[in-house]
PyMOL Python script that loads the backbone (N, CA, C, O; Angstrom):
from pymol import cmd

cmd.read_pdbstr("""\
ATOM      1  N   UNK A   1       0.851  -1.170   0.000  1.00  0.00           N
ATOM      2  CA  UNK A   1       0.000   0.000   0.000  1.00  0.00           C
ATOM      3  C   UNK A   1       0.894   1.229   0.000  1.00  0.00           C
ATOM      4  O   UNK A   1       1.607   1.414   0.986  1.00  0.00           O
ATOM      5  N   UNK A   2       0.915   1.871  -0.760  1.00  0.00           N
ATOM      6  CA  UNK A   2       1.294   3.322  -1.259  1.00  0.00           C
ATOM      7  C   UNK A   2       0.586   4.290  -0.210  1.00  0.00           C
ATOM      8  O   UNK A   2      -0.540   3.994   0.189  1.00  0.00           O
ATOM      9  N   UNK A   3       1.247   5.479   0.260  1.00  0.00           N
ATOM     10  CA  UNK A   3       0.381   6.498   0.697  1.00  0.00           C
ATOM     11  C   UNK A   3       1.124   7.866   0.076  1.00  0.00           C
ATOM     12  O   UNK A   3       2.313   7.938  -0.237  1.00  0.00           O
ATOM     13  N   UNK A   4       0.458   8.576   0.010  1.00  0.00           N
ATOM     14  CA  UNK A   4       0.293   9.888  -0.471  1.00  0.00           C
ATOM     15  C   UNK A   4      -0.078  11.132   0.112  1.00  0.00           C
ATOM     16  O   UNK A   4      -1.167  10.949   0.654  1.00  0.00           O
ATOM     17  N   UNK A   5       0.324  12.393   0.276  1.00  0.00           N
ATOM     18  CA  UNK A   5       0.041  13.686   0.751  1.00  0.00           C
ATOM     19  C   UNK A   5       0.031  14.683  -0.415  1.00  0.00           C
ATOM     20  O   UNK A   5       0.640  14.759  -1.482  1.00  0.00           O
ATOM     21  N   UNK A   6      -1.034  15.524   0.299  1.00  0.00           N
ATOM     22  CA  UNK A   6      -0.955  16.717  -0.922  1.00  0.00           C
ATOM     23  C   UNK A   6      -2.234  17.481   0.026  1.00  0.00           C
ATOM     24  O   UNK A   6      -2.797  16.951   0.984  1.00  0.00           O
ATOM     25  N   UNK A   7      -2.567  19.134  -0.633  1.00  0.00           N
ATOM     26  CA  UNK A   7      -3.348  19.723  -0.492  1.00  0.00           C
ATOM     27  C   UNK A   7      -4.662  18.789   0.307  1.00  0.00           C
ATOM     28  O   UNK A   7      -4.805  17.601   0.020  1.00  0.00           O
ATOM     29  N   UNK A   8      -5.409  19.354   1.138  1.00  0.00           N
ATOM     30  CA  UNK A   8      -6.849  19.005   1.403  1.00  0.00           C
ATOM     31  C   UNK A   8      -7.904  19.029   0.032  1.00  0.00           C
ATOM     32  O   UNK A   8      -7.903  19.949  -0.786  1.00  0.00           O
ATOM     33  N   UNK A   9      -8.860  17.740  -0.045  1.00  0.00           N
ATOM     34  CA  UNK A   9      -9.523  17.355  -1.484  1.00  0.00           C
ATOM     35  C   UNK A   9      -8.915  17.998  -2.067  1.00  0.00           C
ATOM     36  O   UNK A   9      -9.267  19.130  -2.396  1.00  0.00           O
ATOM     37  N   UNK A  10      -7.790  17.456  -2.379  1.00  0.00           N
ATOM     38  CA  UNK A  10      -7.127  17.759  -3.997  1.00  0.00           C
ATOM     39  C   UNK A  10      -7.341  16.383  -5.095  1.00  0.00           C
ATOM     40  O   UNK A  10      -6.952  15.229  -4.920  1.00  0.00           O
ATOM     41  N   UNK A  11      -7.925  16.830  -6.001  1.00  0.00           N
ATOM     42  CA  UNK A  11      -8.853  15.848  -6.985  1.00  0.00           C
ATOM     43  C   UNK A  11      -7.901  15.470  -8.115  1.00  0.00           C
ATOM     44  O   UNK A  11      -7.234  16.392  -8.585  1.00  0.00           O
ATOM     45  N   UNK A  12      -7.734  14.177  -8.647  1.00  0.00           N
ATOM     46  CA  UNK A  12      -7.302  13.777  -9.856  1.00  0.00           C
ATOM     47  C   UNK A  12      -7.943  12.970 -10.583  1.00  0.00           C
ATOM     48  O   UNK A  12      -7.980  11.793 -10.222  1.00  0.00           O
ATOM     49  N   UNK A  13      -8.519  13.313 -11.617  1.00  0.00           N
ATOM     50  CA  UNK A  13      -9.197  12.677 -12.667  1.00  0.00           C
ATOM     51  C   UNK A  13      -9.012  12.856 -14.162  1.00  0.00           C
ATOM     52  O   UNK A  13      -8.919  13.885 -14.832  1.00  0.00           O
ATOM     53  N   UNK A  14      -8.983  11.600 -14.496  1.00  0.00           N
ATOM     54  CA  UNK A  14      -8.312  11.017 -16.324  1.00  0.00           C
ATOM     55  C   UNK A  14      -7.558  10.108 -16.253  1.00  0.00           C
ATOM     56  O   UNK A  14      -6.992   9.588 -15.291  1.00  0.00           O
ATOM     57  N   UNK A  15      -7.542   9.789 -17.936  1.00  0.00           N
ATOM     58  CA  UNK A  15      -6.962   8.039 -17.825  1.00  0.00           C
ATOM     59  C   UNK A  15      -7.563   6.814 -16.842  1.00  0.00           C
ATOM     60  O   UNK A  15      -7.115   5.823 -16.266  1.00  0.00           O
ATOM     61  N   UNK A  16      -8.643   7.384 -16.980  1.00  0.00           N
ATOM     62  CA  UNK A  16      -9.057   6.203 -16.107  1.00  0.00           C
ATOM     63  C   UNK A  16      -8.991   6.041 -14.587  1.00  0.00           C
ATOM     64  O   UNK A  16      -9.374   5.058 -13.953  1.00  0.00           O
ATOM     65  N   UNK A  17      -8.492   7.064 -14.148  1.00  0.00           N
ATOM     66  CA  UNK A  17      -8.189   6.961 -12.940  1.00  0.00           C
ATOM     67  C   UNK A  17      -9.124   8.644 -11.909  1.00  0.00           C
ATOM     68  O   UNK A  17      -9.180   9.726 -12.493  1.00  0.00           O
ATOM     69  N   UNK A  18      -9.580   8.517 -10.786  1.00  0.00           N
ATOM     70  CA  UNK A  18     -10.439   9.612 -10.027  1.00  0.00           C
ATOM     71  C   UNK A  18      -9.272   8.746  -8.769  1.00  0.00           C
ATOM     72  O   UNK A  18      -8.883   7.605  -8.521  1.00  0.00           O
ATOM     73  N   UNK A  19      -9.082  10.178  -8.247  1.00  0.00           N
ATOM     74  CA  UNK A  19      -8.313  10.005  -7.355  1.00  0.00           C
ATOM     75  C   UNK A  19      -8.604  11.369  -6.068  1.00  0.00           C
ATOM     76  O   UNK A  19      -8.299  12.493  -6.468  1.00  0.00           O
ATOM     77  N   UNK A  20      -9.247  11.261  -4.382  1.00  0.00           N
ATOM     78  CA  UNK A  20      -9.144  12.677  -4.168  1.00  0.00           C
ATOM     79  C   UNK A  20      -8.781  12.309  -2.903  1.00  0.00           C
ATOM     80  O   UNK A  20      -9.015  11.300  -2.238  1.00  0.00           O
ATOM     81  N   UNK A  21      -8.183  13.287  -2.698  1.00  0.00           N
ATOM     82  CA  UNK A  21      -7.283  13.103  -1.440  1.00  0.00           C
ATOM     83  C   UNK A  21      -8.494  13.400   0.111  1.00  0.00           C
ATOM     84  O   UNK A  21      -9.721  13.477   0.051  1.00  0.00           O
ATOM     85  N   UNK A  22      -7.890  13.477   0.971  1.00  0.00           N
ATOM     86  CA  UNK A  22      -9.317  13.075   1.796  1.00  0.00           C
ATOM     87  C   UNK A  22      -8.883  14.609   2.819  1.00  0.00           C
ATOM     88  O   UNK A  22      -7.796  15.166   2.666  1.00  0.00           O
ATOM     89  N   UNK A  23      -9.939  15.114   3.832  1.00  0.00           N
ATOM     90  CA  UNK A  23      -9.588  15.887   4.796  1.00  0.00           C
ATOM     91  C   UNK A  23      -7.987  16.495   5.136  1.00  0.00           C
ATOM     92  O   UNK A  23      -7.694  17.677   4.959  1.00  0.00           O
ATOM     93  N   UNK A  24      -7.164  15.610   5.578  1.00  0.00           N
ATOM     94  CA  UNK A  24      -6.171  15.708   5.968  1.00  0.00           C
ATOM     95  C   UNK A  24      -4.735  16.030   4.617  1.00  0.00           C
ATOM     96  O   UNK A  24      -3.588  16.465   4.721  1.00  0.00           O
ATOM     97  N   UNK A  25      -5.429  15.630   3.645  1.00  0.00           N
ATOM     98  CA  UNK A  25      -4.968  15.927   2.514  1.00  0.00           C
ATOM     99  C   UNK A  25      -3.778  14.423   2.190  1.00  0.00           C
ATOM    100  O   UNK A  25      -2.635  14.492   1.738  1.00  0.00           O
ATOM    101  N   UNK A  26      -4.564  13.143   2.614  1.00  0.00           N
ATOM    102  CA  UNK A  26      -3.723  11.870   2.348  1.00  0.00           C
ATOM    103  C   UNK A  26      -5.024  11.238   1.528  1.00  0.00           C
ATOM    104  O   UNK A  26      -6.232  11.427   1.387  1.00  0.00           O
ATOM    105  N   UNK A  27      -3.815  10.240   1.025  1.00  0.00           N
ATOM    106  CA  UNK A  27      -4.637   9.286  -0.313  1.00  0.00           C
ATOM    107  C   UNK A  27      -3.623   7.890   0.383  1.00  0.00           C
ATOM    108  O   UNK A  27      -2.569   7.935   1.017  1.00  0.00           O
ATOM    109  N   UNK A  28      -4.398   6.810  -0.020  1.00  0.00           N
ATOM    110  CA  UNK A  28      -3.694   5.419   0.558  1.00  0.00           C
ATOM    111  C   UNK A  28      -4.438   4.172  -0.361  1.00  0.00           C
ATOM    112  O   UNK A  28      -5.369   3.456   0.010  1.00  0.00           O
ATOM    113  N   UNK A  29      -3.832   4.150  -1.483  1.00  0.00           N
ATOM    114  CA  UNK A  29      -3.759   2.800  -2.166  1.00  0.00           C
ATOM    115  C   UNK A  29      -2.708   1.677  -2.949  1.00  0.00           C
ATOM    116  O   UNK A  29      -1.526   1.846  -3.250  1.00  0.00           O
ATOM    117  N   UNK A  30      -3.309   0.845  -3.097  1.00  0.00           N
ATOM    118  CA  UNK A  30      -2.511  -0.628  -3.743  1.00  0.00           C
ATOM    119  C   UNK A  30      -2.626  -0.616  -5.075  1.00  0.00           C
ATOM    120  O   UNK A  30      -1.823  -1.293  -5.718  1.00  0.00           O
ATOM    121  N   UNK A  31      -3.804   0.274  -5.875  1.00  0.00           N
ATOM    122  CA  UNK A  31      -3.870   0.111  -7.572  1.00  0.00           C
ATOM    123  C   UNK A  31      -2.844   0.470  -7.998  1.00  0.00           C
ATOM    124  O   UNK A  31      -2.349   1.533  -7.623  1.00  0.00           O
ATOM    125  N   UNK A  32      -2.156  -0.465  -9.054  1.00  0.00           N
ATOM    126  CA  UNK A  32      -1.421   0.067  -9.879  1.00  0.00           C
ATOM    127  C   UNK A  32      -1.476   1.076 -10.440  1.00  0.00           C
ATOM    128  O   UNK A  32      -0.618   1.898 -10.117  1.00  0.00           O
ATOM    129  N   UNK A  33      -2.038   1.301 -11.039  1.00  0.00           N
ATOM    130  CA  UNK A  33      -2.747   2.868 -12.174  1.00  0.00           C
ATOM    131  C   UNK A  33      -2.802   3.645 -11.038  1.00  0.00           C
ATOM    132  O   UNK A  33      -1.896   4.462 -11.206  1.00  0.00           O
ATOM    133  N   UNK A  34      -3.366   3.888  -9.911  1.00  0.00           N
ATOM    134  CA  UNK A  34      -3.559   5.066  -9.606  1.00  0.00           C
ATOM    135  C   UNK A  34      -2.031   5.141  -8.996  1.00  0.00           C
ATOM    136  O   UNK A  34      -1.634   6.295  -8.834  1.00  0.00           O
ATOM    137  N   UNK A  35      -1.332   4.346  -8.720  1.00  0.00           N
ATOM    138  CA  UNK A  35      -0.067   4.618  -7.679  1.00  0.00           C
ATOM    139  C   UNK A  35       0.986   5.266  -9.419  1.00  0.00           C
ATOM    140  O   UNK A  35       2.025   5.837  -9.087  1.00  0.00           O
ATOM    141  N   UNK A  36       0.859   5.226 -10.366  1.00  0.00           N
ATOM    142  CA  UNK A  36       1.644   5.416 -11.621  1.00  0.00           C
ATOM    143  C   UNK A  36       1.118   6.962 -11.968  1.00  0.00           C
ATOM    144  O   UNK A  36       1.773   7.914 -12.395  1.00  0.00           O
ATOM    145  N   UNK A  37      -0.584   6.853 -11.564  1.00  0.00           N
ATOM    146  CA  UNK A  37      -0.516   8.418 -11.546  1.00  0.00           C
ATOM    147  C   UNK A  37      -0.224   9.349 -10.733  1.00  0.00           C
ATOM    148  O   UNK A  37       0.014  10.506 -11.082  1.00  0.00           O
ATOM    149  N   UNK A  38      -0.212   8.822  -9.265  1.00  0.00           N
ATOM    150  CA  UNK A  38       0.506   9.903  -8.385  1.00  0.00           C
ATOM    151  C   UNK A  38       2.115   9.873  -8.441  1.00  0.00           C
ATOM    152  O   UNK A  38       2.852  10.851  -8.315  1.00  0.00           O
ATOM    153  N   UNK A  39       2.426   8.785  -8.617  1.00  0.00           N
ATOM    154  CA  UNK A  39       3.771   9.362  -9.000  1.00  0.00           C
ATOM    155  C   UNK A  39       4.338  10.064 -10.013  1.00  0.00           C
ATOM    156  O   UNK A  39       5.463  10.494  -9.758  1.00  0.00           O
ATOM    157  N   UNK A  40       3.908  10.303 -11.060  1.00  0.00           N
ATOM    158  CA  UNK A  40       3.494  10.927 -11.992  1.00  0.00           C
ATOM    159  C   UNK A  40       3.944  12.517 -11.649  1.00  0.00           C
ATOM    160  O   UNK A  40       4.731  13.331 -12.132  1.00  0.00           O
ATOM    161  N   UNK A  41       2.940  12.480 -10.484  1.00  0.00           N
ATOM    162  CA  UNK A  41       2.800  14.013  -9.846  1.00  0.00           C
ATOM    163  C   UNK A  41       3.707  14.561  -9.155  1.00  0.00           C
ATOM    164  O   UNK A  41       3.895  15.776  -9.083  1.00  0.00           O
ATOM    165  N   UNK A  42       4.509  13.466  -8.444  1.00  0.00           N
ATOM    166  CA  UNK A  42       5.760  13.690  -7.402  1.00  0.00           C
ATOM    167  C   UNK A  42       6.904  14.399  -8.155  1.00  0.00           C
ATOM    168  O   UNK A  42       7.219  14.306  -9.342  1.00  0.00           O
ATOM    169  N   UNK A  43       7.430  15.113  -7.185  1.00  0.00           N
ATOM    170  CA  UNK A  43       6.834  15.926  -5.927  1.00  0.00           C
ATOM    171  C   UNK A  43       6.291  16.999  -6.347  1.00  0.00           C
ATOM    172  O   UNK A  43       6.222  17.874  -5.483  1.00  0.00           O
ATOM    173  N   UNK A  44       5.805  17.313  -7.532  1.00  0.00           N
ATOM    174  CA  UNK A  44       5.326  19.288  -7.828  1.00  0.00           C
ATOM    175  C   UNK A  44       4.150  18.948  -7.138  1.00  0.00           C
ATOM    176  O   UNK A  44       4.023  19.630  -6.120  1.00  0.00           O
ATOM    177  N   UNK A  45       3.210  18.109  -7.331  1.00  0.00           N
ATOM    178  CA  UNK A  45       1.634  18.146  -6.773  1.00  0.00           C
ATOM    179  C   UNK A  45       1.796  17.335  -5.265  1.00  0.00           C
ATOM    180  O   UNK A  45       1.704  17.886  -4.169  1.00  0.00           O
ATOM    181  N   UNK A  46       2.024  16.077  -5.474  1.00  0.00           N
ATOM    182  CA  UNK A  46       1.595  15.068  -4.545  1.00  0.00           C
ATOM    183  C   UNK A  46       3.578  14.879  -4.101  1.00  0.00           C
ATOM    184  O   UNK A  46       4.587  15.209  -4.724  1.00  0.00           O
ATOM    185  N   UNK A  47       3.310  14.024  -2.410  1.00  0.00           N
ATOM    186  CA  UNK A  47       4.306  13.852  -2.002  1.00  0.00           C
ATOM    187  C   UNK A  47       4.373  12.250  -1.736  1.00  0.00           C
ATOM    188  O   UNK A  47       3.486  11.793  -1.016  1.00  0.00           O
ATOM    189  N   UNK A  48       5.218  11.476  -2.186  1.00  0.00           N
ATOM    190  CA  UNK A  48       4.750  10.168  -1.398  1.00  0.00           C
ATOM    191  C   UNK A  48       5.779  10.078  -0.262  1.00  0.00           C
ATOM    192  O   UNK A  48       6.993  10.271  -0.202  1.00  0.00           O
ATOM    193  N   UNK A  49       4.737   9.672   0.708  1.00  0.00           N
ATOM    194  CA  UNK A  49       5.110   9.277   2.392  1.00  0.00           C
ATOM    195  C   UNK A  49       5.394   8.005   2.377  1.00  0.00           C
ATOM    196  O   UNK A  49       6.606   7.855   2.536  1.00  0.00           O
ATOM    197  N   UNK A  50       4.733   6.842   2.237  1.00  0.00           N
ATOM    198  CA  UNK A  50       5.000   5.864   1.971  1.00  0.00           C
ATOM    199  C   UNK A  50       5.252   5.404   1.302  1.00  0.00           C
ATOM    200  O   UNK A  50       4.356   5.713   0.516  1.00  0.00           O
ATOM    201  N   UNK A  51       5.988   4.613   0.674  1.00  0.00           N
ATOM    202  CA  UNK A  51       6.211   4.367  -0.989  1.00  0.00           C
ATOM    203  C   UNK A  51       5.800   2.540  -0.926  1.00  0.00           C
ATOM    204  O   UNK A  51       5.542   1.824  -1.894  1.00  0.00           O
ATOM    205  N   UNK A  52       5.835   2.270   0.070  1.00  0.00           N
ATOM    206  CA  UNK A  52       5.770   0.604   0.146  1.00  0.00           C
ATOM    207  C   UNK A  52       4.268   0.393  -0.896  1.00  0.00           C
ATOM    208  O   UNK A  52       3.141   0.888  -0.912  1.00  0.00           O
ATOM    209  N   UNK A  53       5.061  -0.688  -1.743  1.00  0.00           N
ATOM    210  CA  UNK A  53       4.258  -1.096  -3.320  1.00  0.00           C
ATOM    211  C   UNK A  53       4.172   0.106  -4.231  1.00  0.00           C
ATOM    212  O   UNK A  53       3.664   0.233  -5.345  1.00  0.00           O
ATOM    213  N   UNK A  54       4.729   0.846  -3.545  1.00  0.00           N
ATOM    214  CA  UNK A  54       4.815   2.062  -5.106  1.00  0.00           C
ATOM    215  C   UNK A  54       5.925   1.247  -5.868  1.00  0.00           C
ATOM    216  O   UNK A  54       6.618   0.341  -5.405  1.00  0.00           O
ATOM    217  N   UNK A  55       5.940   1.846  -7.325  1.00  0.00           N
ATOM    218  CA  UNK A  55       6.389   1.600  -8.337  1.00  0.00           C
ATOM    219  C   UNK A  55       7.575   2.582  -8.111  1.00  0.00           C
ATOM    220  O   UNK A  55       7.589   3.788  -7.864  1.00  0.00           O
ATOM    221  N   UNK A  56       8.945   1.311  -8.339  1.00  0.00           N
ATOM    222  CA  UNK A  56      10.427   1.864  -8.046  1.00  0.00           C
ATOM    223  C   UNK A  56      10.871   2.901  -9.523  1.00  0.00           C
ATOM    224  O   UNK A  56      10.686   2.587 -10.699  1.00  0.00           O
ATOM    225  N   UNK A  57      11.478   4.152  -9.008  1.00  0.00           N
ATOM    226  CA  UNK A  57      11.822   5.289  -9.703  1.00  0.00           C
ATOM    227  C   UNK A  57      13.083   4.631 -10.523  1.00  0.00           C
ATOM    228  O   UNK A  57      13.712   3.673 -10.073  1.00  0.00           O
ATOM    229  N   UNK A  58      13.332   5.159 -11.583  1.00  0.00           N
ATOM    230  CA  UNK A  58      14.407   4.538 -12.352  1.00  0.00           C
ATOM    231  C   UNK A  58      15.208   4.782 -11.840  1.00  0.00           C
ATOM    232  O   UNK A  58      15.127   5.740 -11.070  1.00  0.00           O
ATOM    233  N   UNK A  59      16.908   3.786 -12.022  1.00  0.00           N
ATOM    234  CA  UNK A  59      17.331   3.943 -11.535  1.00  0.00           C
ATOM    235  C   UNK A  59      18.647   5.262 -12.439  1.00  0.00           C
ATOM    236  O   UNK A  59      18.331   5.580 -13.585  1.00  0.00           O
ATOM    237  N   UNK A  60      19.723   5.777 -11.965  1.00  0.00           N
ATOM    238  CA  UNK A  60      20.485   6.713 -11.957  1.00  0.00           C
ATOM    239  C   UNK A  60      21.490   6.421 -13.004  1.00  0.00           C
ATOM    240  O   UNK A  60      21.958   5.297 -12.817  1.00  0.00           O
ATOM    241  N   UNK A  61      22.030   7.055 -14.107  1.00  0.00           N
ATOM    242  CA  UNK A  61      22.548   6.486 -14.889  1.00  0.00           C
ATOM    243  C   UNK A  61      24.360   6.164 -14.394  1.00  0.00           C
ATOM    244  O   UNK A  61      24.864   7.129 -13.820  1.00  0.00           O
ATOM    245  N   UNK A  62      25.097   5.191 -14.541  1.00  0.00           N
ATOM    246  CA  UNK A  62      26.812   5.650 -13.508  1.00  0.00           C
ATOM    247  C   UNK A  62      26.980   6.929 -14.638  1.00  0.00           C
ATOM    248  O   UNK A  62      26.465   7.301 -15.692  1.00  0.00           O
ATOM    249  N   UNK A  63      27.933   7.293 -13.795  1.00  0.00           N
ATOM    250  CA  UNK A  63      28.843   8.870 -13.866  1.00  0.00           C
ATOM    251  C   UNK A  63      29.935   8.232 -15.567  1.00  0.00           C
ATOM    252  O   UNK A  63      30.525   7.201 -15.888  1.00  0.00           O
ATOM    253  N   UNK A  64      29.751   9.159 -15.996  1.00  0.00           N
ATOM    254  CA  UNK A  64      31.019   8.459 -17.463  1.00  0.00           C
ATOM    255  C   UNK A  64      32.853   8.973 -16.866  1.00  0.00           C
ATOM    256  O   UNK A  64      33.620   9.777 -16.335  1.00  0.00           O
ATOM    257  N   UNK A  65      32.714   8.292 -17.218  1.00  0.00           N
ATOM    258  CA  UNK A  65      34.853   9.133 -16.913  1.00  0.00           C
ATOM    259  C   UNK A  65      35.113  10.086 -17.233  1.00  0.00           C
ATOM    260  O   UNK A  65      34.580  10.699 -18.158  1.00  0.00           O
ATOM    261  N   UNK A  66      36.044  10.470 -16.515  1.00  0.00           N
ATOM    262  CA  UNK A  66      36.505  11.812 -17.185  1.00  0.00           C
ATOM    263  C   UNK A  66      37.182  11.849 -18.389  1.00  0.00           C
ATOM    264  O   UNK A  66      37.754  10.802 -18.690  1.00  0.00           O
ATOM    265  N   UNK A  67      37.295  13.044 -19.379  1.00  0.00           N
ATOM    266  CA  UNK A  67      37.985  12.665 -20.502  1.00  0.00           C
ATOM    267  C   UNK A  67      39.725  12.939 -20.472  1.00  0.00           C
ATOM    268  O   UNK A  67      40.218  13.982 -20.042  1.00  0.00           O
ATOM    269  N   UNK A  68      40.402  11.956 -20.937  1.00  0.00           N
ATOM    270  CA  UNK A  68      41.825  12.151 -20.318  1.00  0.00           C
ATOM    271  C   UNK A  68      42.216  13.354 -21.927  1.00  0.00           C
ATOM    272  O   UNK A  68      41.986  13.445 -23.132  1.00  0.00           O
ATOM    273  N   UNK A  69      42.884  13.996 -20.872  1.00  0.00           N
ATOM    274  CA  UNK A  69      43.412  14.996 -21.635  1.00  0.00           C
ATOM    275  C   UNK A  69      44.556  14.711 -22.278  1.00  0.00           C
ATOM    276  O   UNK A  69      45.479  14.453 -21.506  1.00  0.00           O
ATOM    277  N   UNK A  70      44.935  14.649 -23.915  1.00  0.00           N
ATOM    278  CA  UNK A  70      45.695  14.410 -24.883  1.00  0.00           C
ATOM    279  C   UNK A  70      47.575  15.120 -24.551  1.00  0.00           C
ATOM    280  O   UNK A  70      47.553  16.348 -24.471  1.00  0.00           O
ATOM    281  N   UNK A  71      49.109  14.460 -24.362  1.00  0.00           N
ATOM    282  CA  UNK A  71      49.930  15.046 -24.557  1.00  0.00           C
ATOM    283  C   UNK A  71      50.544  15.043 -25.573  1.00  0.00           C
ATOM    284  O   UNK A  71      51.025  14.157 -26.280  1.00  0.00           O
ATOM    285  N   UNK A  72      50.477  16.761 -25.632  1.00  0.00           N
ATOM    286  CA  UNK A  72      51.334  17.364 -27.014  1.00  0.00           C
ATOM    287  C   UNK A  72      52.547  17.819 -26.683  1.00  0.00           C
ATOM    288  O   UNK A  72      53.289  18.284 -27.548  1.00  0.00           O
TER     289      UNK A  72
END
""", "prot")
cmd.dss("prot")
cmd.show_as("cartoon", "prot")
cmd.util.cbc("prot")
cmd.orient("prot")
């Protein structure tokens, strides 16, 4: 289960997905789709607090080498 923060009823709807955050301004589910659309949102709209069964962020590409500088 995923949980989520953001604004008080802050509403998301499309793609299939209605999503509104409740009083306190938390959301708490297991759907795939909706956990792909709040992350989606992270962090400009929505914050995730919990991430347990959220969908893992890609990962980081390694660093390339430095370029060795040529002697003339």
């Amino acid at each position: 289960m995923a949980k989520y923060k953001s604004t008080p009823f802050y509403e998301i709807e499309g793609n299939g997905v209605r999503v509104k955050f409740d009083f306190f301004g938390e959301y708490e589910t297991n759907k795939a789709d909706e956990i792909a659309a709040l992350n989606a949102l992270c962090p400009t709209w929505v914050v995730c607090i919990d991430p347990t069964g959220a969908i893992e962020p890609k990962p980081e590409e390694p660093a390339k080498p430095a370029r060795k500088s040529s002697a003339k």
